[in-house]
N, CA, C and O of each residue as an XYZ file, in Angstrom:
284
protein
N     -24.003     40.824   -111.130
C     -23.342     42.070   -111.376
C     -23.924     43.186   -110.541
O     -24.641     42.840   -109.601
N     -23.763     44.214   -110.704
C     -23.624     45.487   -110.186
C     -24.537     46.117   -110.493
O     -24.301     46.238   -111.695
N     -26.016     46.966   -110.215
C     -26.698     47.478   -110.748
C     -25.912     49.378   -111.081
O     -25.425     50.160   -110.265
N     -26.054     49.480   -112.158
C     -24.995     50.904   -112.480
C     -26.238     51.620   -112.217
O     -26.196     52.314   -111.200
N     -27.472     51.634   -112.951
C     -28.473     52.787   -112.615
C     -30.030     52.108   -112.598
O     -30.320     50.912   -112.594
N     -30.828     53.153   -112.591
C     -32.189     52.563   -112.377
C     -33.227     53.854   -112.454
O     -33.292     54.696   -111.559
N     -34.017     53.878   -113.646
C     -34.495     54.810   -113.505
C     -36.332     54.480   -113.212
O     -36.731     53.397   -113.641
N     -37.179     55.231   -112.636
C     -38.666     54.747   -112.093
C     -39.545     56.595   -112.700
O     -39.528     57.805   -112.471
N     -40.091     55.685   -113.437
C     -41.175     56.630   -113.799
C     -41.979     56.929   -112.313
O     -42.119     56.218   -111.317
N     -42.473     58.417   -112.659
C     -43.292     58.461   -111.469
C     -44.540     58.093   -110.781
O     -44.933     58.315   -109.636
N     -45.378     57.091   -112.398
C     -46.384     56.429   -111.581
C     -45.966     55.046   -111.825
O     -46.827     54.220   -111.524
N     -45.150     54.699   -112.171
C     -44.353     53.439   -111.845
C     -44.233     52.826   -110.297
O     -43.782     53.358   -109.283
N     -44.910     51.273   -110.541
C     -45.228     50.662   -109.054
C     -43.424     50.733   -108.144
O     -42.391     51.103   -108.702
N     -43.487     50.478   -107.351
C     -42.143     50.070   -106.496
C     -41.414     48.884   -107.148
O     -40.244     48.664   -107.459
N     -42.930     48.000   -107.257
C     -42.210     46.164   -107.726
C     -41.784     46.447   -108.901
O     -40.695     45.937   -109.162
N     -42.286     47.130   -109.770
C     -41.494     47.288   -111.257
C     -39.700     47.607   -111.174
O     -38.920     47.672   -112.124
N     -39.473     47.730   -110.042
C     -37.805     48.201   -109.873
C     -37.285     46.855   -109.796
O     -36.424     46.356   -110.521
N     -38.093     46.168   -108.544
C     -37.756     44.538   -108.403
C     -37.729     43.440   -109.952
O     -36.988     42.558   -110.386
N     -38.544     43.880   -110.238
C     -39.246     43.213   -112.019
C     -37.865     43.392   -112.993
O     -37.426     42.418   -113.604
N     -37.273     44.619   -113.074
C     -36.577     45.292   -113.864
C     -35.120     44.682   -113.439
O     -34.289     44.140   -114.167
N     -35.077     44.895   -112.272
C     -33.245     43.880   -112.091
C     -33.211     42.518   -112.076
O     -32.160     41.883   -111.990
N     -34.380     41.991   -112.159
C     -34.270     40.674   -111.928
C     -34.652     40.198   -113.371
O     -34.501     38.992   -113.564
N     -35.150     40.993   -114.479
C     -34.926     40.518   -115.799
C     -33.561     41.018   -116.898
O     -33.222     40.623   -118.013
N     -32.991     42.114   -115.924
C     -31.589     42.845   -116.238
C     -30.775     41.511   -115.787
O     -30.176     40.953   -116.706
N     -30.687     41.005   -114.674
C     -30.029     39.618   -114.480
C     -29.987     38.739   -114.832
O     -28.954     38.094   -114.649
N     -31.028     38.193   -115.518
C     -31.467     37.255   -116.266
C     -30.893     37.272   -117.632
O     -30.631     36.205   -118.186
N     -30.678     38.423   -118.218
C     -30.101     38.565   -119.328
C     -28.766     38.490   -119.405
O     -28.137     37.904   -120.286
N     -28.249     39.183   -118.327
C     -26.988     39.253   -118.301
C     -26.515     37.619   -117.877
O     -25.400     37.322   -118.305
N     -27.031     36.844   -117.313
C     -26.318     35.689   -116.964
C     -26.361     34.932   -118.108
O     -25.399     34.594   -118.798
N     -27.988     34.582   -118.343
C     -28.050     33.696   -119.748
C     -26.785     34.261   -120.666
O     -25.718     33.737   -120.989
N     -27.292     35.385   -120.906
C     -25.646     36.025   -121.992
C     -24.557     35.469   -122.349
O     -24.277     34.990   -123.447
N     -23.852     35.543   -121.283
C     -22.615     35.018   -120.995
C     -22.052     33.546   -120.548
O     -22.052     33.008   -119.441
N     -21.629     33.146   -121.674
C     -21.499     31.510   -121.844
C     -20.859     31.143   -120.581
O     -21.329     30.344   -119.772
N     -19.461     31.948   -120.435
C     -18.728     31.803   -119.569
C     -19.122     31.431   -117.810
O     -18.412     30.833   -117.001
N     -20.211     31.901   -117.649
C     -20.953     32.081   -116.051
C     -21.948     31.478   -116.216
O     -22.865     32.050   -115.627
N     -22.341     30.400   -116.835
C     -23.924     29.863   -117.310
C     -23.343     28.236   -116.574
O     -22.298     27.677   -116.908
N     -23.962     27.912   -115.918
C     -23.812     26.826   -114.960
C     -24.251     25.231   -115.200
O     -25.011     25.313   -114.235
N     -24.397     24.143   -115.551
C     -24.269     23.131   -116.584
C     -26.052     23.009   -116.341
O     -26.744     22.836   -117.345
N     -26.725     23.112   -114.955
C     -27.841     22.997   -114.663
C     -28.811     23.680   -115.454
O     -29.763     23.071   -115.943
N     -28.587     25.243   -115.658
C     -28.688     26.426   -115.949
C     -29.501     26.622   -117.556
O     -30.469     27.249   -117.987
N     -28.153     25.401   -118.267
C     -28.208     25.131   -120.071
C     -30.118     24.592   -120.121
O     -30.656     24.183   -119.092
N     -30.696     24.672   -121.120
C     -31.584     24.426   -122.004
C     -31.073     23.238   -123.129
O     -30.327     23.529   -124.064
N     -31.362     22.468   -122.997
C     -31.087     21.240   -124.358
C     -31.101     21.981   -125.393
O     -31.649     23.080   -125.480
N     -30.490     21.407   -126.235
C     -30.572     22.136   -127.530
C     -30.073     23.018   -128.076
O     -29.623     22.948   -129.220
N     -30.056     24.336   -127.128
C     -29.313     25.785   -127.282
C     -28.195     25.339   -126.864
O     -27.837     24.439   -126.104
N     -27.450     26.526   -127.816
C     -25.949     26.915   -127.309
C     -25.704     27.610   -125.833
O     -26.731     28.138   -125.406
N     -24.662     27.712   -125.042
C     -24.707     28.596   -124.066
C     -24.304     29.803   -124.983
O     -23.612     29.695   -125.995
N     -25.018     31.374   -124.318
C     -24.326     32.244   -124.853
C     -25.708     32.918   -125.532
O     -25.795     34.146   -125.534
N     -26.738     32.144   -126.081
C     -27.637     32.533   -127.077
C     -28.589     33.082   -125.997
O     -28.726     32.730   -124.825
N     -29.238     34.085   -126.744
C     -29.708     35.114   -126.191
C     -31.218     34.860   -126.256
O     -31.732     34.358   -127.255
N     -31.971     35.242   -125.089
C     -33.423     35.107   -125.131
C     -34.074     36.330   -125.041
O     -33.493     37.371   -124.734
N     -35.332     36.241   -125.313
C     -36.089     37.595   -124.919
C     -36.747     36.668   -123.172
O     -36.854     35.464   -122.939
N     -37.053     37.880   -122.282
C     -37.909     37.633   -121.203
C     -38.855     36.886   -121.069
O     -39.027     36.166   -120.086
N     -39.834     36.985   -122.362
C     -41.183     35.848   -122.296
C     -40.395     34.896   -122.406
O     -40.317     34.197   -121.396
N     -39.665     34.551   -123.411
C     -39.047     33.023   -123.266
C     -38.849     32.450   -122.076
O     -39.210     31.275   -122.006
N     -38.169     33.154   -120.675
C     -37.652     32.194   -119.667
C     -39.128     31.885   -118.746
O     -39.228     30.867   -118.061
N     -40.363     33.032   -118.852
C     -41.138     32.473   -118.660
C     -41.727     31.054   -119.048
O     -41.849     30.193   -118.177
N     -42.098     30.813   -120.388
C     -42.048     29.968   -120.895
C     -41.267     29.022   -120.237
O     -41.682     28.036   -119.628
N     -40.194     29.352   -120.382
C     -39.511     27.857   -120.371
C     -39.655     27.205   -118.847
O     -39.150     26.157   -118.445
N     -40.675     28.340   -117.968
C     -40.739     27.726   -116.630
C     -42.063     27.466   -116.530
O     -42.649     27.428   -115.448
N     -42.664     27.253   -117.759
C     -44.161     26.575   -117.722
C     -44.829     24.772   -117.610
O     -44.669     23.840   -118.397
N     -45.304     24.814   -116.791
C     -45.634     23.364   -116.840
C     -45.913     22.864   -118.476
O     -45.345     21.873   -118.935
N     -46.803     23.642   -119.219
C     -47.375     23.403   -120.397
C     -47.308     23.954   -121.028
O     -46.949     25.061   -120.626
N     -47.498     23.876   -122.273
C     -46.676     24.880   -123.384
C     -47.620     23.935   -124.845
O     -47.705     22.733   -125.098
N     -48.113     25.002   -125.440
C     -48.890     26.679   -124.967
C     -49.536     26.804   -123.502
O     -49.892     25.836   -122.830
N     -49.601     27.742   -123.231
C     -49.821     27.745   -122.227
C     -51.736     27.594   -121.611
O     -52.700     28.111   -122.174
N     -51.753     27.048   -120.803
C     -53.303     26.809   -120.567
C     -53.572     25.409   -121.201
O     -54.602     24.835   -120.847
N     -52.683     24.754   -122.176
C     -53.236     23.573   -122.889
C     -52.719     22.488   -122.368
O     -51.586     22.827   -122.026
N     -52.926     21.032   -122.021
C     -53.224     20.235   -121.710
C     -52.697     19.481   -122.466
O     -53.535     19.181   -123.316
N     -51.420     18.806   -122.722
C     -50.979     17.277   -123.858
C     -50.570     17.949   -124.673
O     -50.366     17.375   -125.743
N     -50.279     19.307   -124.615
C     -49.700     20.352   -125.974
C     -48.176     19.745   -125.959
O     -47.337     20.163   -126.756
């Protein structure tokens, strides 16, 4: 989509702008069942269901918890 606005505090880094659309995107795609791509899906979940940000971290972790080993 379209970024409509963007606002940057003034001691706000540069990358925090980069940080900020690219978890604005993230939301918006997961979101929407309709544009969610078969690769894309998570077992288990519905398309459509909504995550918070740490989650997709997570879900791009080798290990889980994280740091642990056979967890």
């Amino acid at each position: 989509g379209a970024i409509l606005g963007l606002f940057r505090m003034p001691d706000a880094t540069i990358f925090s702008i980069d940080v900020a659309v690219a978890k604005a995107r993230n939301e918006a795609y997961y979101n929407d069942a309709t544009q969610l791509q078969p690769i894309d899906q998570v077992p288990g979940v519905a398309p459509g269901v909504a995550f918070t940000n740490r989650t997709y971290r997570y879900l791009a972790e080798p290990r889980f918890p994280e740091g642990i080993d056979g967890a």
